[in-house]
C-alpha positions in Angstrom: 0.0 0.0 0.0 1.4 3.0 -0.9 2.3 6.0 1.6 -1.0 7.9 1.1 0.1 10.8 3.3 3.1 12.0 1.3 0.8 11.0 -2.2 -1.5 13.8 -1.0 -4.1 11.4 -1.0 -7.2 13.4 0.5 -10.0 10.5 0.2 -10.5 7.4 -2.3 -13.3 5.4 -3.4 -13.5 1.6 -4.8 -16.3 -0.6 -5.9 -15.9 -3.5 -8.1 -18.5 -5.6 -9.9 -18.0 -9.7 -10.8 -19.3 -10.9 -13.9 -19.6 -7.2 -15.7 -18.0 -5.7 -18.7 -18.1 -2.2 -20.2 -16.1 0.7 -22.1 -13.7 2.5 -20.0 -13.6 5.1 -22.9 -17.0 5.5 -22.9 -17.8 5.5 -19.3 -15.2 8.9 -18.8 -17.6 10.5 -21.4 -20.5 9.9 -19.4 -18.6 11.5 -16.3 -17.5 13.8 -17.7 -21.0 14.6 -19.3 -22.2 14.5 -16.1 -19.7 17.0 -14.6 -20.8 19.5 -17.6 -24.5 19.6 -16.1 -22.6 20.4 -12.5 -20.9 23.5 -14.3 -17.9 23.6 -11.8 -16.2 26.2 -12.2 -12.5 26.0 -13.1 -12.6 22.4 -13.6 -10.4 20.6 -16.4 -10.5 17.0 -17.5 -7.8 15.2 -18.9 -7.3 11.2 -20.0 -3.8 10.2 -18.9 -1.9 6.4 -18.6 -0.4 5.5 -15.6 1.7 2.4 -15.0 0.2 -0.5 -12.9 3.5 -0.8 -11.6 7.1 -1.2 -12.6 8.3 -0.2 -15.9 7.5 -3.0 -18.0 3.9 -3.1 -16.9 0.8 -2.3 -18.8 -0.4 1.4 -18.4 -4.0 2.1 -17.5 -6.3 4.8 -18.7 -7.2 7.3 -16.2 -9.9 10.1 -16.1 -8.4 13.2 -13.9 -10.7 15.9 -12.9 -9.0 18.6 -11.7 -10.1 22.1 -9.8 -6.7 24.1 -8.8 -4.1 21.6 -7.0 -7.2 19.2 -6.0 -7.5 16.4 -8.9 -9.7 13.4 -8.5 -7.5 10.9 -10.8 -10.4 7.8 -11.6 -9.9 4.5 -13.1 -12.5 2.3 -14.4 -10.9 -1.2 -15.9 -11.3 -5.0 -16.1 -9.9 -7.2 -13.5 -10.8 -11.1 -13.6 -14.1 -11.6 -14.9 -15.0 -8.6 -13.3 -14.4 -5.0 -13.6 -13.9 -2.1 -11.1 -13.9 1.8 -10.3 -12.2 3.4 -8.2 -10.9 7.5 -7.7 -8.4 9.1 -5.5 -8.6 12.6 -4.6 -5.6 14.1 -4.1 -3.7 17.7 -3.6 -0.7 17.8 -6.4 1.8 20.4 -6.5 1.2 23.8 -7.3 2.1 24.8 -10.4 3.0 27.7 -8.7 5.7 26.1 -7.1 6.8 24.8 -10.4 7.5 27.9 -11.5 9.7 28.9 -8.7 11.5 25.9 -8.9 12.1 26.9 -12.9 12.6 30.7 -12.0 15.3 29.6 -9.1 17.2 27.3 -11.5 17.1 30.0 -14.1 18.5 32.3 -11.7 21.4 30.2 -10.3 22.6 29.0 -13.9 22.4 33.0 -15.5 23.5 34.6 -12.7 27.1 33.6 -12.4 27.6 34.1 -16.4 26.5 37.8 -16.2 29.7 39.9 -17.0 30.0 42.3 -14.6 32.8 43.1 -11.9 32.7 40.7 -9.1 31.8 42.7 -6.6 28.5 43.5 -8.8 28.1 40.0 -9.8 28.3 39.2 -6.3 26.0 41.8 -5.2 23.4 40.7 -8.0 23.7 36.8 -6.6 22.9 37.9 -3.4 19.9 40.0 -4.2 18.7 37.4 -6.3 18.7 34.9 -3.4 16.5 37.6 -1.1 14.1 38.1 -4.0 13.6 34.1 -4.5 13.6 33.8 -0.4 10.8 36.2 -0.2 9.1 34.6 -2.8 9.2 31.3 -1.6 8.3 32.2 1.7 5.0 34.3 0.9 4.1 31.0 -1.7 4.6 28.8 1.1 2.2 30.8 3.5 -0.7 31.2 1.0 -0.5 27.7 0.0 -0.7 27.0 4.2 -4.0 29.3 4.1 -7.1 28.0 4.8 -10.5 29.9 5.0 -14.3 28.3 5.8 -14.6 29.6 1.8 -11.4 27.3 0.5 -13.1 24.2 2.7 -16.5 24.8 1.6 -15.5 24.8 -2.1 -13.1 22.1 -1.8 -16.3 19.7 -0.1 -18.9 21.3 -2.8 -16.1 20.4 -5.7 -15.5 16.5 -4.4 -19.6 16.0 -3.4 -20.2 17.0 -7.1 -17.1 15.1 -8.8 -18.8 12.2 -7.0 -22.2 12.8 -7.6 -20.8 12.7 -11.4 -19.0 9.8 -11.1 -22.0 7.7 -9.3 -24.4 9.0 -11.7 -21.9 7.8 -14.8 -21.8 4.4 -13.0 -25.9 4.1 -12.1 -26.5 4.7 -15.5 -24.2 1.5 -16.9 -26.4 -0.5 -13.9 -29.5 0.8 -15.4 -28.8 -0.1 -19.0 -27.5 -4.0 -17.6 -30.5 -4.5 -15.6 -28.6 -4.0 -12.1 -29.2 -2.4 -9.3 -27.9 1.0 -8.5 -25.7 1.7 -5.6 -26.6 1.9 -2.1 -25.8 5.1 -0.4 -22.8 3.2 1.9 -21.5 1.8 -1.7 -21.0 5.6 -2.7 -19.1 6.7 0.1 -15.7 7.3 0.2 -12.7 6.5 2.7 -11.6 10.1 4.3 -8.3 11.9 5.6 -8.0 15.2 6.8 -7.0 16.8 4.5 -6.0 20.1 7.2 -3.8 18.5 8.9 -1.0 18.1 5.9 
C-alpha cells in the first residue's frame, strides 16, 4: 500500500463488480457529461496512462478531474471476470511552485555568467537569493492558508465530482438491468485533509 500521506491522497473510493463488462472510454464521457450539467467552475478534465507498476507493466487509462491543486485521478478497468472503479482525490503540486522551482534554476545557472565586476556580480547573486527567499516564503504561506470559503469549495467540488461519477456508473447498472448503488456503496474512505 502505498504511503498515502506523502501521495497527497485526500480520500479514495473503490467498488468492483463480478461478472460485468463495459467501455472505459466510454464511461469517462458519461462523467465527464455528467460533470458539464454540475458546471464547476475551473474544472479541467484530462485522459492520462499511468503504470500499474514497474516499468515494463501495462499502463491504465485514467480520467483526472482537476479544480486548482485538487484532482480526483479515476480508473475504471477489467480485472478477472470482473471490472472495477475506483478515484483518488488528491492535492498535487502547485504549479505555482513549479515555476519557482524553474525561475530559481534559471536564476542560479544566469546569474554567475553575467559579466559584470565581481563585486557587482556578487552583489546581484545575493539580491537574487532575497528576492527568491521572499518569494518562496509568501508561496509557502498562501499555499498553508485556509479559510471556511477554501473548505466549503473544496467539499462542494469533491460532493459534485462524486455525484458525477456515481451518476456515470448508475447509468451502466440501469442499462444492464442492475441495481444501483446503495448510499454506503458511494461513500468514500476520508483523511483530513487540514492536517497536511
Amino acid at each position: 500500500m502505498p504511503d498515502l500521506g506523502r501521495s497527497g491522497v485526500l480520500s479514495h473510493w473503490f467498488k468492483p463488480f463480478e461478472s460485468f463488462e463495459t467501455s472505459t472510454s466510454d464511461f469517462y464521457d458519461s462523467v465527464e457529461a455528467a460533470l458539464e450539467r454540475h458546471e464547476i467552475p475551473n474544472l479541467t478534465t484530462s485522459q492520462f496512462y499511468q503504470s500499474e507498476g514497474g516499468p515494463f507493466a501495462q499502463s491504465r487509462k485514467y480520467l483526472r478531474v482537476q479544480r486548482g491543486e485538487l484532482a480526483f485521478e479515476i480508473c475504471a478497468a477489467p480485472f478477472g471476470s470482473g471490472y472495477f472503479f475506483s478515484w483518488w482525490l488528491r492535492r498535487r503540486p502547485s504549479r505555482r511552485w513549479i515555476a519557482f522551482a524553474v525561475a530559481a534554476f534559471l536564476w542560479l545557472g544566469i546569474a554567475p555568467r553575467i559579466h559584470l565586476p565581481l563585486v557587482s556580480t556578487v552583489l546581484l547573486q545575493f539580491l537574487g537569493a532575497i528576492v527568491l527567499g521572499i518569494v518562496a516564503f509568501v508561496l509557502r504561506r498562501e499555499a498553508g492558508r485556509v479559510t471556511y470559503y477554501i473548505i466549503d469549495a473544496m467539499m462542494a467540488y469533491q460532493s459534485f465530482v462524486q455525484a458525477a461519477v456515481n451518476e456515470a456508473i448508475d447509468g451502466l447498472m440501469k442499462t444492464k438491468g442492475l441495481h444501483a448503488l446503495t448510499e454506503d456503496e458511494k461513500k468514500p474512505v476520508m483523511r483530513d485533509f487540514l492536517r497536511e
